[in-house]
TORDRENMI-819210 format. One record per residue (C-alpha): residue in three letters; x, y, z; residue number from 1. Coordinates in steps of 0.001 Angstrom, whole numbers, plus 524288, in hexadecimal, padded with zeros to 5 digits. Layout:
res ALA&x X&y Y&z Z&n NUM
...
// end
This chain:
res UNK&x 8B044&y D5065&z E52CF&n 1
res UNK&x 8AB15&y D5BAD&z E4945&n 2
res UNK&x 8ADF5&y D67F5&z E4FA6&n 3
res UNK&x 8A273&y D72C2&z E4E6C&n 4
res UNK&x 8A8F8&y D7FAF&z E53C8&n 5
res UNK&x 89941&y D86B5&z E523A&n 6
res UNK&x 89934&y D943C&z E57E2&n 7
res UNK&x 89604&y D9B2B&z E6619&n 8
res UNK&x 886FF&y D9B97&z E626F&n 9
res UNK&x 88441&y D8E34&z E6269&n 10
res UNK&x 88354&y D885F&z E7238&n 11
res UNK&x 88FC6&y D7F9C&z E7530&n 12
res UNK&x 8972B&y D83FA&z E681D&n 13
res UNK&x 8A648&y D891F&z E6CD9&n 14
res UNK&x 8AA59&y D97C3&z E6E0E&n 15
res UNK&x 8B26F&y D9BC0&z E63B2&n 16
res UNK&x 8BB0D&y DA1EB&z E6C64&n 17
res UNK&x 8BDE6&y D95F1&z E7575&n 18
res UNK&x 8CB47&y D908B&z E7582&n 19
res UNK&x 8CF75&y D8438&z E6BF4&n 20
res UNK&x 8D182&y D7C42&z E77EB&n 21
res UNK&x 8C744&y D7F00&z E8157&n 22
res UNK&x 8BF50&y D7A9A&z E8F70&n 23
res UNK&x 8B03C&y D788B&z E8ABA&n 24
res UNK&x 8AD6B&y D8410&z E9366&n 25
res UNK&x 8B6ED&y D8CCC&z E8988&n 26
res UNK&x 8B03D&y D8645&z E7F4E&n 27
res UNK&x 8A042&y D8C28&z E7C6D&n 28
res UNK&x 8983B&y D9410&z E846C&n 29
res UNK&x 891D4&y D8C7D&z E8E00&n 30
res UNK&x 886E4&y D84DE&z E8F33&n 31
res UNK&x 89079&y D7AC0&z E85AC&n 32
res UNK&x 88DA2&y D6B56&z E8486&n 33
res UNK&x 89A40&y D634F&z E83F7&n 34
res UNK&x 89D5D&y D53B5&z E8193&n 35
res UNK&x 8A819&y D4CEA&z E875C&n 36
res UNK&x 8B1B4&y D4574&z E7E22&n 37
res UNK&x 8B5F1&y D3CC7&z E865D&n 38
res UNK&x 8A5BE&y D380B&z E88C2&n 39
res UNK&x 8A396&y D3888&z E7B50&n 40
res UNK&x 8AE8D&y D306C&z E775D&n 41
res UNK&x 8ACE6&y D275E&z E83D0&n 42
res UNK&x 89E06&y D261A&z E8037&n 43
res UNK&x 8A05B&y D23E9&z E6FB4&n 44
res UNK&x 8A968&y D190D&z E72A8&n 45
res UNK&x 8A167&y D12AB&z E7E3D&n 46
res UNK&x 89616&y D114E&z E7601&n 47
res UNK&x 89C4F&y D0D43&z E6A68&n 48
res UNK&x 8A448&y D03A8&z E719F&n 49
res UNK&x 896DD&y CFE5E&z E78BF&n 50
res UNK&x 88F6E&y CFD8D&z E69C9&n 51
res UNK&x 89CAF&y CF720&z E6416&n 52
res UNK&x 89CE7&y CECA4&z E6F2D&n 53
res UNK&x 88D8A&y CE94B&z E6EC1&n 54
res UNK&x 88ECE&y CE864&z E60A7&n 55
res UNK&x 884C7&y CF48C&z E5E92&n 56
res UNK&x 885CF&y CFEA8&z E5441&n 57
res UNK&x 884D5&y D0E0E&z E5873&n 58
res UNK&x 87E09&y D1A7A&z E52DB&n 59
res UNK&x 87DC4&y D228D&z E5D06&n 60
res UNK&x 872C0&y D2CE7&z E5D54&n 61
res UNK&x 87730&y D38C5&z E58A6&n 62
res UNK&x 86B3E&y D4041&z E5B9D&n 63
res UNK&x 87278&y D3EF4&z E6B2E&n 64
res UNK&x 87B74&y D4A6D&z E66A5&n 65
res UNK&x 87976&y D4C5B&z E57CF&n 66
res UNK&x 888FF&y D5013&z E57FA&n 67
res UNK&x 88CC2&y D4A13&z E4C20&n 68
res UNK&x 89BF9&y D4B34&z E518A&n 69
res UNK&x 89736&y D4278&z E5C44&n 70
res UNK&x 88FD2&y D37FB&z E5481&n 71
res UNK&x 89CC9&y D381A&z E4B2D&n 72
res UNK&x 8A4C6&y D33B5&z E551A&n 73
res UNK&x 89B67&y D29AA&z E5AA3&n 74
res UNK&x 89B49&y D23E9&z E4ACF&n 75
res UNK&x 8AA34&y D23D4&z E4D2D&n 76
res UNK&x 8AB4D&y D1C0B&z E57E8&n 77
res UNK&x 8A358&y D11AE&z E50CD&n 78
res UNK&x 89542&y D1503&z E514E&n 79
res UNK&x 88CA0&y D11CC&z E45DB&n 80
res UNK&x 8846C&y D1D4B&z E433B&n 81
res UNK&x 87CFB&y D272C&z E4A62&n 82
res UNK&x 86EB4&y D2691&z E4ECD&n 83
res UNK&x 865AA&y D31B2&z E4CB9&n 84
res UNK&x 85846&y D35D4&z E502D&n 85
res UNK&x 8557B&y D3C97&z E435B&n 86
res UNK&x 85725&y D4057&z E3526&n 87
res UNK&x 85CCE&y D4DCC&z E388A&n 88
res UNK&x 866F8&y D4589&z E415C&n 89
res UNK&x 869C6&y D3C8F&z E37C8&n 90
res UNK&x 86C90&y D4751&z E2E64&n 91
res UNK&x 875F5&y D4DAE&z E385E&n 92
res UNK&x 87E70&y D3F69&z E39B5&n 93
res UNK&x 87D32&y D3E7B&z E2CCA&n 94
res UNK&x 88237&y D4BBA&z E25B5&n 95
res UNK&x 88E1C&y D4942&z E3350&n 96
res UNK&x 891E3&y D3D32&z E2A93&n 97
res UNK&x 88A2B&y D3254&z E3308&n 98
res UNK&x 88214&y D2992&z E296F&n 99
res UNK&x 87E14&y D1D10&z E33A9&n 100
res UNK&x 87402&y D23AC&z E3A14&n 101
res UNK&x 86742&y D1E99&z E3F7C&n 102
res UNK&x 85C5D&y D2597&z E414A&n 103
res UNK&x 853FC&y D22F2&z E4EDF&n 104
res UNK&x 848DB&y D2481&z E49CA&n 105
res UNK&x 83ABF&y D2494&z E411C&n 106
res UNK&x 83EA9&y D2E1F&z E3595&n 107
res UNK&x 8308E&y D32EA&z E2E86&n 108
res UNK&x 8345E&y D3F3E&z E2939&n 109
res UNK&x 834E0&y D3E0F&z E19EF&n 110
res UNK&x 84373&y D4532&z E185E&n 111
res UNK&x 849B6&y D40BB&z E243C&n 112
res UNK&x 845A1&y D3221&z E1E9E&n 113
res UNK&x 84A76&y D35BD&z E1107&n 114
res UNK&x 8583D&y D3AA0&z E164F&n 115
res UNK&x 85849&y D2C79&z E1D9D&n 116
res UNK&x 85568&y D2503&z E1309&n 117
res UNK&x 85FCE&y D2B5C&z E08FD&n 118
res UNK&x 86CE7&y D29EB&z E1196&n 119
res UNK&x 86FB4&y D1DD0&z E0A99&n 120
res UNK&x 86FD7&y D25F5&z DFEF1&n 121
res UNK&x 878E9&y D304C&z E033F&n 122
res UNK&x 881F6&y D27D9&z E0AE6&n 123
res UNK&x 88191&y D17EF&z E04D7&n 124
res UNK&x 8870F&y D13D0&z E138A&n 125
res UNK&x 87E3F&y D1C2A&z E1CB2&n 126
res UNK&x 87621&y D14E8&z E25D1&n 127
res UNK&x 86B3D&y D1CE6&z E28DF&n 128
res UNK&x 85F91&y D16FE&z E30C3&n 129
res UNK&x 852C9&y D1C2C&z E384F&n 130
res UNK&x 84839&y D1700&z E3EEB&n 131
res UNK&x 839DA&y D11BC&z E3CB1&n 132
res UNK&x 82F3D&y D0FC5&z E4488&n 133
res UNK&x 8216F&y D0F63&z E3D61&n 134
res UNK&x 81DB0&y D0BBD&z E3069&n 135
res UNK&x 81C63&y D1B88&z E2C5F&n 136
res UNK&x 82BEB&y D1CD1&z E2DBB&n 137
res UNK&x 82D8D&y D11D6&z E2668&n 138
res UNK&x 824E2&y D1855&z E1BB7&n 139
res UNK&x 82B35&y D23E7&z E1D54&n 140
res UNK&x 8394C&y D1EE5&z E1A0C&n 141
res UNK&x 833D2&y D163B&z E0F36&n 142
res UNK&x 82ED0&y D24E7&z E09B1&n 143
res UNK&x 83B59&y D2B7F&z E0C76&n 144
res UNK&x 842E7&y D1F04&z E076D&n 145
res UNK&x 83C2A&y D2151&z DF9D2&n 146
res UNK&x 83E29&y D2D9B&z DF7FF&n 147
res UNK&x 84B96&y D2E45&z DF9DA&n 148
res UNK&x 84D92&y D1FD1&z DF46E&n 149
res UNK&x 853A5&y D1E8A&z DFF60&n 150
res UNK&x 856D8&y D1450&z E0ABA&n 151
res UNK&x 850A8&y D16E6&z E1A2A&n 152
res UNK&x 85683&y D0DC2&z E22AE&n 153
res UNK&x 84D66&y D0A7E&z E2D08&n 154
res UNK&x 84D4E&y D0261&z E3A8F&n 155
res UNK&x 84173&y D0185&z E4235&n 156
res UNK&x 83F89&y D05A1&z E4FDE&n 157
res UNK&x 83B32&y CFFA0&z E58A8&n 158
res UNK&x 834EF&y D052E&z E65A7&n 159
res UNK&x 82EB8&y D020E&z E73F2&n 160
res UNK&x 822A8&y D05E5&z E7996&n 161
res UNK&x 82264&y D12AB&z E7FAE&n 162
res UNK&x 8304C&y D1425&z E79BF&n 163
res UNK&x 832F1&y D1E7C&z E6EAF&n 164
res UNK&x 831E9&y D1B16&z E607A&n 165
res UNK&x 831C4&y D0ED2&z E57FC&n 166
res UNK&x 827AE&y D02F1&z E55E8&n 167
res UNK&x 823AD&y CFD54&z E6393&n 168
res UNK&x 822EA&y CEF62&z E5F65&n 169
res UNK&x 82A59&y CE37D&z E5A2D&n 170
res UNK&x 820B9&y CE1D5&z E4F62&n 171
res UNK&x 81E6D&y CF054&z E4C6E&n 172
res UNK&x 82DB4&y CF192&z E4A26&n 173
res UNK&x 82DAB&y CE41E&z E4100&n 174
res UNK&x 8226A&y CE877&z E3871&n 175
res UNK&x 8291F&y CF8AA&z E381E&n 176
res UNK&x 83573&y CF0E7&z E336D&n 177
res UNK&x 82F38&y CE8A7&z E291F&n 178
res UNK&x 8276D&y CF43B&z E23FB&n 179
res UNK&x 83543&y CFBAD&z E21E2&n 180
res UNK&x 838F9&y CF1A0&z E1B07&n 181
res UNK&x 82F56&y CEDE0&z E11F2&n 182
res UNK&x 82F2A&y CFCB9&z E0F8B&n 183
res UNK&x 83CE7&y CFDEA&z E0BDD&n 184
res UNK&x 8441C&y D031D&z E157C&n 185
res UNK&x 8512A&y CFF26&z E19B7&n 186
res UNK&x 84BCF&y CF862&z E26E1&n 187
res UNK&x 8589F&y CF680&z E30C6&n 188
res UNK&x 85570&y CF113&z E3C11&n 189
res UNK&x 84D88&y CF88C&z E49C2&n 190
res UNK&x 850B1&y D010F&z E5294&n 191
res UNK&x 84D67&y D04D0&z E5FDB&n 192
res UNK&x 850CE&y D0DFA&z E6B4E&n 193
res UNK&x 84EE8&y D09D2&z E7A18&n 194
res UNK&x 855AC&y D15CC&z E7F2F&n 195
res UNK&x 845D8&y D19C4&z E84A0&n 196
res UNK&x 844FB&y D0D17&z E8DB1&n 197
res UNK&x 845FC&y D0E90&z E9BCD&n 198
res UNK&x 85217&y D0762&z E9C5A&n 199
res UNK&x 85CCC&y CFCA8&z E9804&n 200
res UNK&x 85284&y CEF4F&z E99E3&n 201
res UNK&x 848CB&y CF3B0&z E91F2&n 202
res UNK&x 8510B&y CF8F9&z E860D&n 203
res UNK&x 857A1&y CEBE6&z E8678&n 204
res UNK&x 849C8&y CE41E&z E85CC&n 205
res UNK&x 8459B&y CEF00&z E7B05&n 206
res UNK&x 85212&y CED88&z E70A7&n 207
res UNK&x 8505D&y CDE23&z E7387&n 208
res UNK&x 84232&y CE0D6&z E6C43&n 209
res UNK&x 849F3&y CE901&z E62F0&n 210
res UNK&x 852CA&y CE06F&z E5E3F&n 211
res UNK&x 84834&y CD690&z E5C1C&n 212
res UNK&x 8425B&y CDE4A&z E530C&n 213
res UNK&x 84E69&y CDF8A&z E4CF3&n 214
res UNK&x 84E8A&y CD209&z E4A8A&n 215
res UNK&x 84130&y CD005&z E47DF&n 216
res UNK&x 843B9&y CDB74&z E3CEA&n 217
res UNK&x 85008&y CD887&z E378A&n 218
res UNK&x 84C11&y CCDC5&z E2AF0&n 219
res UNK&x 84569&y CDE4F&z E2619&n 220
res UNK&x 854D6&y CE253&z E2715&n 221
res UNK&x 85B56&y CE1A6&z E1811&n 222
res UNK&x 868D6&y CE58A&z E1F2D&n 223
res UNK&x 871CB&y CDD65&z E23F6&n 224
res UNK&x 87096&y CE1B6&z E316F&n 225
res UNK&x 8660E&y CE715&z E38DA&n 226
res UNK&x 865A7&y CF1CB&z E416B&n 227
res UNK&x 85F74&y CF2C4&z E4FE3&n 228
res UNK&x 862BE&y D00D3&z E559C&n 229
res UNK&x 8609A&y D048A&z E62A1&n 230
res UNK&x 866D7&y D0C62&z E6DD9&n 231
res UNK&x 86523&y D1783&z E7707&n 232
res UNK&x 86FA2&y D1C70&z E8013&n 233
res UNK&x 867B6&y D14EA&z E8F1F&n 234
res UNK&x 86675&y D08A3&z E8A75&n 235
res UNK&x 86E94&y D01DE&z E7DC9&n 236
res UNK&x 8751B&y CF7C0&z E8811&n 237
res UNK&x 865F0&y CF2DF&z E85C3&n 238
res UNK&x 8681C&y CF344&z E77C8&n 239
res UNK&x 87481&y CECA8&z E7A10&n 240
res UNK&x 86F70&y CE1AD&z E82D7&n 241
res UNK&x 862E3&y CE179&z E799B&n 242
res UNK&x 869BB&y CDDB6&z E6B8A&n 243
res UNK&x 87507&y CD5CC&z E70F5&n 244
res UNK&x 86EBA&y CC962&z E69F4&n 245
res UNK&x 86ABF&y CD184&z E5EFA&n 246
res UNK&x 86C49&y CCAF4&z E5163&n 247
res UNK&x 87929&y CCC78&z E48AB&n 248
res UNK&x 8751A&y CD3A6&z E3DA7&n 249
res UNK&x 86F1C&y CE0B2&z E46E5&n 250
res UNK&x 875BF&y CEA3F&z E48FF&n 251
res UNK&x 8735D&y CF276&z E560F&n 252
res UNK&x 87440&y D0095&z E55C7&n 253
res UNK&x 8747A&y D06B4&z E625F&n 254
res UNK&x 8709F&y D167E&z E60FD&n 255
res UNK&x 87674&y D1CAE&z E6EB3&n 256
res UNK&x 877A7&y D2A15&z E6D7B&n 257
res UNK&x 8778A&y D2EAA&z E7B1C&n 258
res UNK&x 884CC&y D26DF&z E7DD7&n 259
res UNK&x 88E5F&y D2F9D&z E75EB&n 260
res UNK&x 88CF7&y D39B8&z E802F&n 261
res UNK&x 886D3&y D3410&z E8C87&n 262
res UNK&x 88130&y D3C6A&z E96BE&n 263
res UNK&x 87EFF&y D3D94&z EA580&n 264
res UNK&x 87260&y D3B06&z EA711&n 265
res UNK&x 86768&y D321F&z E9F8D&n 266
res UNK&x 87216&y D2B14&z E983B&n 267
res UNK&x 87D0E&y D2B72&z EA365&n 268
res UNK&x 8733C&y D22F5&z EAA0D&n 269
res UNK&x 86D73&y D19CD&z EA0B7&n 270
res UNK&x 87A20&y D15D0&z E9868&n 271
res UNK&x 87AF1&y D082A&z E9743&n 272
res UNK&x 88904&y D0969&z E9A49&n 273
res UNK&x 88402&y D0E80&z EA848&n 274
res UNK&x 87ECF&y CFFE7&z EA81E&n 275
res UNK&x 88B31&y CF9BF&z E9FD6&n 276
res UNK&x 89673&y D01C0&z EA591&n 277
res UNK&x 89FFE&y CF5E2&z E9E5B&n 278
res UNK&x 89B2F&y CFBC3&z E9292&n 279
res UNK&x 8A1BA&y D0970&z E94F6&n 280
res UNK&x 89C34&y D1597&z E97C3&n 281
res UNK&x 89786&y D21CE&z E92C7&n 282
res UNK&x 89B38&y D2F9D&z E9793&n 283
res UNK&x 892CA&y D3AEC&z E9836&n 284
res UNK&x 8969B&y D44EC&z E8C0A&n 285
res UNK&x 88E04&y D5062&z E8E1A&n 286
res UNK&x 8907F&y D5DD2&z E9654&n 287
res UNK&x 888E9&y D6A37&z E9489&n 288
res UNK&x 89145&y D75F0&z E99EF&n 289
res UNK&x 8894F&y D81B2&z EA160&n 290
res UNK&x 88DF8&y D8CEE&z EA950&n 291
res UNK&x 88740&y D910D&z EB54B&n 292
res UNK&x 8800E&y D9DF4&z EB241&n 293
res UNK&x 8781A&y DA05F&z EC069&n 294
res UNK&x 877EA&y D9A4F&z ECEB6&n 295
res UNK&x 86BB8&y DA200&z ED2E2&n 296
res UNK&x 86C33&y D9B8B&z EE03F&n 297
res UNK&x 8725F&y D91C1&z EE8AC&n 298
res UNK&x 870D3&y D8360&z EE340&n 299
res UNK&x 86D3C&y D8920&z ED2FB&n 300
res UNK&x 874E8&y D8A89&z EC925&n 301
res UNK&x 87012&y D8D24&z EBB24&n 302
res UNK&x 87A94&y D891D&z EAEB0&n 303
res UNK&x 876E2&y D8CB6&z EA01B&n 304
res UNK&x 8749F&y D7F03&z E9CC1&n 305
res UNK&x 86608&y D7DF5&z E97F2&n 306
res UNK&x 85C68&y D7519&z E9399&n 307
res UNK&x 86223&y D7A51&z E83F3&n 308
res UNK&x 87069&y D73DE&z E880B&n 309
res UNK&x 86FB4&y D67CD&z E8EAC&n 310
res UNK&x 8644C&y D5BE1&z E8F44&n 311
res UNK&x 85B70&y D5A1B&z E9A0A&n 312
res UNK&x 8500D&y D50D2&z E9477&n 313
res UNK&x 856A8&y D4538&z E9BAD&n 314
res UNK&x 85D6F&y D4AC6&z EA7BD&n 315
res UNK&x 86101&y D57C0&z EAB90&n 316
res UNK&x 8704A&y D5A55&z EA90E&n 317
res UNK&x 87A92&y D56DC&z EB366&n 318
res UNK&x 885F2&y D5F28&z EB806&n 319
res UNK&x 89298&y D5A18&z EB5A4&n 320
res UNK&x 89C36&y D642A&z EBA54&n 321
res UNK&x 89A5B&y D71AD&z EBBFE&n 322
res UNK&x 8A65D&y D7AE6&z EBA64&n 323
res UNK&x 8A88A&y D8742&z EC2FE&n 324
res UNK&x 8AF5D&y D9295&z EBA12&n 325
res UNK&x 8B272&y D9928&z EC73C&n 326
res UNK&x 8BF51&y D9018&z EC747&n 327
res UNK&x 8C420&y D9137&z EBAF3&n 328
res UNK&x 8D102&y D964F&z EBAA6&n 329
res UNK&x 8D6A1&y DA395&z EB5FD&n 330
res UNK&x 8D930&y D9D72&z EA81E&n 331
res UNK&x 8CBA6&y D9B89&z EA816&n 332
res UNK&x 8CDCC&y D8BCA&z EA40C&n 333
res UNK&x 8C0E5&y D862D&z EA3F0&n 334
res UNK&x 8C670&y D77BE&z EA30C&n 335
res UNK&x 8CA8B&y D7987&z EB3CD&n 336
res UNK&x 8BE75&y D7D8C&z EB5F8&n 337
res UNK&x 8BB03&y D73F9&z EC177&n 338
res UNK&x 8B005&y D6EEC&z EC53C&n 339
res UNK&x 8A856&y D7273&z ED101&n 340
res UNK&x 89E98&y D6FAF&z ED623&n 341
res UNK&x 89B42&y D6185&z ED84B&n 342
res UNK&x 89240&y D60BE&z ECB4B&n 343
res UNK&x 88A9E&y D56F9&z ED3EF&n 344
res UNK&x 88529&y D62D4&z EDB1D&n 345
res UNK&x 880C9&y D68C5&z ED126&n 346
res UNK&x 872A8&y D64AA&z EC9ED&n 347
res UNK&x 86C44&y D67A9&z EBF62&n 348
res UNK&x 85D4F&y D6A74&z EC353&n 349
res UNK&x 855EF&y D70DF&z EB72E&n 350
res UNK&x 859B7&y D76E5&z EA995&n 351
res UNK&x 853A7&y D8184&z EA25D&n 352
res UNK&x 8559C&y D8525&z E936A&n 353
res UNK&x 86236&y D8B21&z E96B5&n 354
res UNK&x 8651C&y D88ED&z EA6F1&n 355
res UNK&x 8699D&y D7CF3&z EAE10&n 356
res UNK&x 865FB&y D7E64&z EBD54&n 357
res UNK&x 87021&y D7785&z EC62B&n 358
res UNK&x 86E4B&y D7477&z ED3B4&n 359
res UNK&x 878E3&y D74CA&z EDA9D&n 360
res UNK&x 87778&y D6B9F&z EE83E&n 361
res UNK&x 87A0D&y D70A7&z EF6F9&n 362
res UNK&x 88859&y D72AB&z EF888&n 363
res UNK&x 88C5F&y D72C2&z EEB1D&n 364
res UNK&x 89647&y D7EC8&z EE761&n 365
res UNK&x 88DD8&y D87E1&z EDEF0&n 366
res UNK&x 88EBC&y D8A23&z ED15D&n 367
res UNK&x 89149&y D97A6&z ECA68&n 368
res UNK&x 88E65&y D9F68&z EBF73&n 369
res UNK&x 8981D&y D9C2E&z EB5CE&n 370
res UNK&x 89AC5&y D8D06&z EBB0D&n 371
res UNK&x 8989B&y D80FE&z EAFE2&n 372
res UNK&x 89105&y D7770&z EB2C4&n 373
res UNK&x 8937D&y D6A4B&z EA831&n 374
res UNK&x 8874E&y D6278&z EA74D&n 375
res UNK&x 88526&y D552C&z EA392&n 376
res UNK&x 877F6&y D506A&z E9C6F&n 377
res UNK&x 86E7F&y D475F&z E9BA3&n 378
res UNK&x 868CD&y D4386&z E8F1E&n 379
res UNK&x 872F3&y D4553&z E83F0&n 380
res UNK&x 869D7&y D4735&z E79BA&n 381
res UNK&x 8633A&y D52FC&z E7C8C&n 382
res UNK&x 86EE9&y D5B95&z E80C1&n 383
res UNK&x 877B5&y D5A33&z E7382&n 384
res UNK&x 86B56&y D5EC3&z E6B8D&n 385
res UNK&x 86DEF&y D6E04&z E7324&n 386
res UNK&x 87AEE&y D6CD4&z E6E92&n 387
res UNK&x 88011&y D7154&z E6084&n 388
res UNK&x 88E17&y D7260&z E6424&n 389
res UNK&x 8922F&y D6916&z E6EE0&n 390
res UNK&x 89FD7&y D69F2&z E7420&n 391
res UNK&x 8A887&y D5C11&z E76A8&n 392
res UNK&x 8B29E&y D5EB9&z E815C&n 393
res UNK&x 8BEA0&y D55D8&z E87F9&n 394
res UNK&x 8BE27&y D52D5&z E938B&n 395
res UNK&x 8C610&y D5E7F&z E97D0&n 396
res UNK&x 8BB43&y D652B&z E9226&n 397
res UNK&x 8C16D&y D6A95&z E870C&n 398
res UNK&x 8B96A&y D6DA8&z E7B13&n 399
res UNK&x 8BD38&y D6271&z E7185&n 400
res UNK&x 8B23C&y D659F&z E6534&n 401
res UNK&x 8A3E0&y D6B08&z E6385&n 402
res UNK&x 89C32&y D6398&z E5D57&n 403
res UNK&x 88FA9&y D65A8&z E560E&n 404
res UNK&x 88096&y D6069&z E58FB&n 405
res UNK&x 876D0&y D5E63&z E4D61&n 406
res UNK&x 86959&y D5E8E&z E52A5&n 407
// end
């Protein structure tokens, strides 16, 4: 990992003045977000295990975390590229030294196109990709193609009705792929994402449609293979099932993002290895550390956790543990800190910008000013993006690195 010490002012970065070896609670002024090593390296080599043994490639999508220390590692264990969501993220993997990258979507602006389209250029064995859906990106890459004299590497999405982005029909994606073609782009293959279906059935029946498109399209593909990408973090055991009798000369690239670090809640219960436990399992790598700051009256208790520190568009947060300072010995050690009460008491019921209101159930022992409460989330993606120094810990909670976010 690249170590990035940063400085007090920036939320989660580590006090100066805090010890070499150090408890995360010695470690940063609190609110601080932390990731488990053991998860992440659990959850790197589950999914590149499960991608190595359905004969898938992986780019993981970096715009998850947009830590390019985490996306380095994931290349290490054997993944392909990264997936991104943008030129600005593609620019970030690529001045971190990642040059397989795909981008996951339509591309229209003139100098993000441009930039795309001269990789080749600056780096003879990049692989850089992004998406089309409509004859005006297609005239839009041949533009920015020209004026670099450069090469855009293309694949064509394909969508569902109702569903997000990309052509809604068999016959809309053929005729988008011959038009990149006979306008000289470097068509690859399609792409798809059926991470917006309700559930595992009807991604599988989508990516079956997918993949015949993929075969309907592939005589337009000059290279030797052809590429069908696909892959959320619910449902790629549908994308599994779906191109098991795929053709030899496509490559599948699955684009899970979500995976490296898990959660416990929208992903903790749609994994497919919830549904394939054979297949291993992933563990939740996320906490978001808050100290009490009132208990106005009996059953509230508000922590400085906000809506600006952890994600809440899929699920509110979940307590994990919470951590009463009123037992911490006279060395003042946080790592005996123990935990009390039964976190299952406890319940998160609302956030504000910069509160967290916990209910605390009939019975339960009360909670302090000054207490810790460790939260888990729901919804990876939008709590890394509040982050510009995250902290990785063992799992004695000892502060391992920080790590930098690029968003």
């Amino acid at each position: 990992m690249t170590s990035t010490p940063g400085t007090v002012t920036t939320k989660g970065a580590p006090d100066p003045a805090a010890p070499a070896r150090r408890h995360v609670l010695e470690h940063a002024h609190l609110p601080v977000m932390t990731l488990r090593e053991s998860a992440l390296a659990n959850n790197t080599a589950v999914m590149q295990a499960y991608v190595e043994r359905h004969g898938l490639l992986f780019a993981p999508h970096m715009k998850t975390h947009m830590a390019p220390a985490l996306a380095a590692r994931q290349i290490t264990a054997g993944a392909w590229g990264v997936t991104v969501a943008s030129v600005q993220q593609a620019m970030v993997a690529w001045e971190h030294g990642i040059h397989r990258i795909v981008v996951a979507n339509e591309v229209l602006d003139p100098t993000g196109l441009a930039w795309l389209a001269s990789r080749r250029a600056a780096d003879p064995d990049a692989d850089v990709l992004c998406w089309v859906d409509s004859p005006a990106g297609v005239e839009a890459g041949r533009a920015a193609q020209d004026a670099v004299d450069g090469d855009l590497h293309v694949v064509v999405e394909v969508g569902f009705p109702g569903g997000r982005t990309g052509v809604r029909t068999a016959q809309q994606a053929q005729d988008l792929a011959q038009l990149a073609h006979d306008r000289g782009l470097s068509f690859r293959g399609v792409a798809g994402y059926e991470g917006g279906l309700p559930d595992v059935r009807a991604a599988r029946a989508y990516v079956a449609g997918v993949l015949a498109v993929a075969a309907a399209v592939r005589p337009l593909v000059e290279a030797p293979r052809a590429l069908l990408s696909m892959g959320g973090s619910a449902w790629f055991d549908g994308v599994v099932d779906a191109v098991a009798t795929r053709p030899d000369d496509l490559d599948v690239l699955l684009r899970s993002g979500a995976s490296l670090t898990h959660d416990d809640g929208f992903y903790a219960e749609r994994t497919p290895f919830g549904r394939h436990p054979d297949e291993g399992s992933l563990l939740a790598a996320i906490e978001v550390w808050g100290r009490v700051t009132s208990c106005p009256e009996p059953g509230l208790a508000l922590v400085a956790v906000g809506k600006r520190d952890i994600s809440f568009d899929e699920g509110l947060p979940v307590v994990r543990s919470v951590r009463s300072v009123r037992h911490v010995g006279p060395g003042g050690a946080a790592g005996v800190v123990p935990v009390a009460p039964d976190p299952g008491a406890v319940t998160v019921t609302r956030l504000d910008d910069q509160h967290c209101y916990l209910a605390l159930a009939d019975g339960a022992p009360g909670l302090a000013p000054g207490d810790v409460v460790v939260f888990g989330i729901s919804h990876p993606c939008t709590v890394f993006d509040k982050w510009r120094q995250v902290t990785v810990i063992d799992d004695d909670e000892t502060v391992l690195d920080t790590i930098a976010t690029w968003f």
